[in-house]
C-alpha positions in Angstrom: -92.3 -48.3 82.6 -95.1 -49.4 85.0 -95.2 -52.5 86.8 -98.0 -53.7 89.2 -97.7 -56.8 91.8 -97.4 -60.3 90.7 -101.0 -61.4 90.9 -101.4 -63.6 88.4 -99.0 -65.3 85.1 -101.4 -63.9 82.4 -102.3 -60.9 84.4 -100.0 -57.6 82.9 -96.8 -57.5 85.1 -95.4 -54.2 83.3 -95.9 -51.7 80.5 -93.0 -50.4 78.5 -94.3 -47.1 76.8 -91.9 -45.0 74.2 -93.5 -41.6 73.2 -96.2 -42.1 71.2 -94.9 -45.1 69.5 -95.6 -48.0 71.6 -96.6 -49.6 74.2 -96.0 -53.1 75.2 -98.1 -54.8 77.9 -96.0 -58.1 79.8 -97.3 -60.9 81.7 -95.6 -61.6 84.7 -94.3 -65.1 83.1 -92.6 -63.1 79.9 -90.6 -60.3 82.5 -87.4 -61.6 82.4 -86.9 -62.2 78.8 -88.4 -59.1 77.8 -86.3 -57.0 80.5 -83.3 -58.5 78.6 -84.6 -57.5 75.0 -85.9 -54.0 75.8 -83.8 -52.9 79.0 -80.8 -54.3 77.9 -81.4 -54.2 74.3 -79.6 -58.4 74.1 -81.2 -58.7 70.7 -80.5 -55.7 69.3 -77.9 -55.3 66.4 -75.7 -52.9 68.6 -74.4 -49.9 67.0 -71.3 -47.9 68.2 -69.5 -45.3 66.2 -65.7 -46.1 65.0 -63.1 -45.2 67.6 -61.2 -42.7 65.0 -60.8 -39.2 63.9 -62.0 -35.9 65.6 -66.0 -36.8 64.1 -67.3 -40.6 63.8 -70.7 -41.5 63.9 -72.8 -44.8 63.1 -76.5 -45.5 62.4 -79.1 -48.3 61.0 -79.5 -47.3 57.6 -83.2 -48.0 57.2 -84.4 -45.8 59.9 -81.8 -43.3 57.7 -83.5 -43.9 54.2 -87.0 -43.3 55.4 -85.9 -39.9 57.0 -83.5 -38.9 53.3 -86.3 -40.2 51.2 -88.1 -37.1 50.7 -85.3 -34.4 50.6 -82.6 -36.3 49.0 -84.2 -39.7 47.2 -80.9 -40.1 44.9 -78.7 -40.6 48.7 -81.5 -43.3 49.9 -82.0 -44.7 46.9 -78.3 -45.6 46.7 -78.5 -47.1 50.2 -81.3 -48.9 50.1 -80.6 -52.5 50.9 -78.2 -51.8 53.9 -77.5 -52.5 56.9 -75.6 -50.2 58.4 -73.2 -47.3 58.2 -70.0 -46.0 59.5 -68.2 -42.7 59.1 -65.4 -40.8 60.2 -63.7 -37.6 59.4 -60.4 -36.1 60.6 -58.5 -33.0 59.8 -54.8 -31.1 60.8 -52.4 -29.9 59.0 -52.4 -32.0 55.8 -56.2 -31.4 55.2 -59.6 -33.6 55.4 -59.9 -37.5 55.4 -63.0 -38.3 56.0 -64.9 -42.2 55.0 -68.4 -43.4 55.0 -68.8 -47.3 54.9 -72.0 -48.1 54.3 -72.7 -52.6 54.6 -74.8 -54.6 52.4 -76.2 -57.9 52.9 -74.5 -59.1 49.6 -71.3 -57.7 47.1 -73.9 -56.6 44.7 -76.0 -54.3 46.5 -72.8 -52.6 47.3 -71.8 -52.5 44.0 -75.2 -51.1 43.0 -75.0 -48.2 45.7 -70.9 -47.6 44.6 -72.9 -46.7 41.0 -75.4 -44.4 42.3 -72.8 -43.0 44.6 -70.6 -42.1 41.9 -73.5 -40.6 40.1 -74.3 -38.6 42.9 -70.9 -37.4 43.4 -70.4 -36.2 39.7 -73.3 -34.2 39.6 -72.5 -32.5 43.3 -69.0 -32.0 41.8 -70.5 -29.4 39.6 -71.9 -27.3 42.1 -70.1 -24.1 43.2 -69.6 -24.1 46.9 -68.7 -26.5 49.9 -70.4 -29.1 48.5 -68.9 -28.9 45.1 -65.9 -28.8 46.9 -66.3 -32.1 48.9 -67.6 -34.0 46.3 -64.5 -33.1 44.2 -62.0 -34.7 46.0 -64.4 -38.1 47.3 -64.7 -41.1 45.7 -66.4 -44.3 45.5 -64.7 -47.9 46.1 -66.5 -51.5 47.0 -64.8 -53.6 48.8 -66.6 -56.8 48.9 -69.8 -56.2 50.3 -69.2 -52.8 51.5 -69.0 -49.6 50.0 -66.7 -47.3 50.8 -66.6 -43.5 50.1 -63.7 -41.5 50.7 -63.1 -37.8 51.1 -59.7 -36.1 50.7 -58.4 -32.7 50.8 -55.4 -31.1 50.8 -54.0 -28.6 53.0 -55.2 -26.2 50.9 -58.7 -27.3 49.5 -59.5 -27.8 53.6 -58.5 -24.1 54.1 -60.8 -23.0 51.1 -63.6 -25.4 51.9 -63.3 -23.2 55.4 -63.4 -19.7 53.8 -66.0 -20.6 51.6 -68.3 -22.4 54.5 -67.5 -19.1 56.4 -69.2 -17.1 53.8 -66.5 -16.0 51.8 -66.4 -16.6 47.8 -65.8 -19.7 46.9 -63.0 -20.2 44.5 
């Protein structure tokens, strides 16, 4: 951020720069109002991970899709259309929980994505390894518009899905 004197309203009264992205030149008669949207983000769709489990994250998803598209086009395709995400995973002595939420603007997108999901997951459930592994015990619910995928593993898969991660056969 730079900011010169007040010499003049039209004049530029500060220049927000972010890396290479952008830069975003402010007339001393816009400073307030666009201190409170880029300093202290007031318009901005605030995101904040759940408060659960020992691993919780949150994101925008269309910043996600553009980023998946190329390496994994079936996982953006089936979010494309939402909003935003949610997950959370937890594990102790009765094995893995772990749920993604991911929000659509309407109940059929979600039920759209819940398809694609389930696709997805039946094909991954085939593969040898941890990811075979996770995608056999997940599945893939929609409750109104959000869908909802959840991972569960015993006691037992969770200690396999450990020895096989840690390089050991997977059986």
């Amino acid at each position: 951020m730079i900011a010169w004197p007040r010499s003049g309203e039209s004049a530029p009264g500060r220049i927000y720069a972010r890396a290479d992205d952008w830069l975003v030149f402010v007339s001393s008669a816009e400073l307030d109002s666009t201190e409170r949207v880029i300093e202290e983000r007031v318009a901005d769709e605030h995101v904040d991970p759940p408060d659960r489990g020992m691993l919780s994250l949150a994101a925008r998803v269309p910043s996600l899709v553009s980023v998946l598209t190329p390496s994994f086009p079936v996982a953006a395709q089936a979010l494309e259309g939402a909003g935003a995400l949610e997950a959370s995973a937890d594990a102790d002595d009765r094995g893995l929980r772990a749920t993604l939420q991911v929000r659509f603007d309407d109940d059929p997108g979600a039920n759209q994505a819940r398809d694609r999901a389930r696709l997805l997951l039946g094909v991954l459930g085939r593969a040898e390894g941890p990811v075979g592994r996770l995608a056999k015990g997940a599945t893939a619910e929609v409750v109104g518009p959000t869908m909802v995928v959840k991972i569960e593993l015993d006691a037992q898969g969770l200690a396999g899905l450990v020895r096989c991660v840690g390089g050991e056969p997977c059986d």
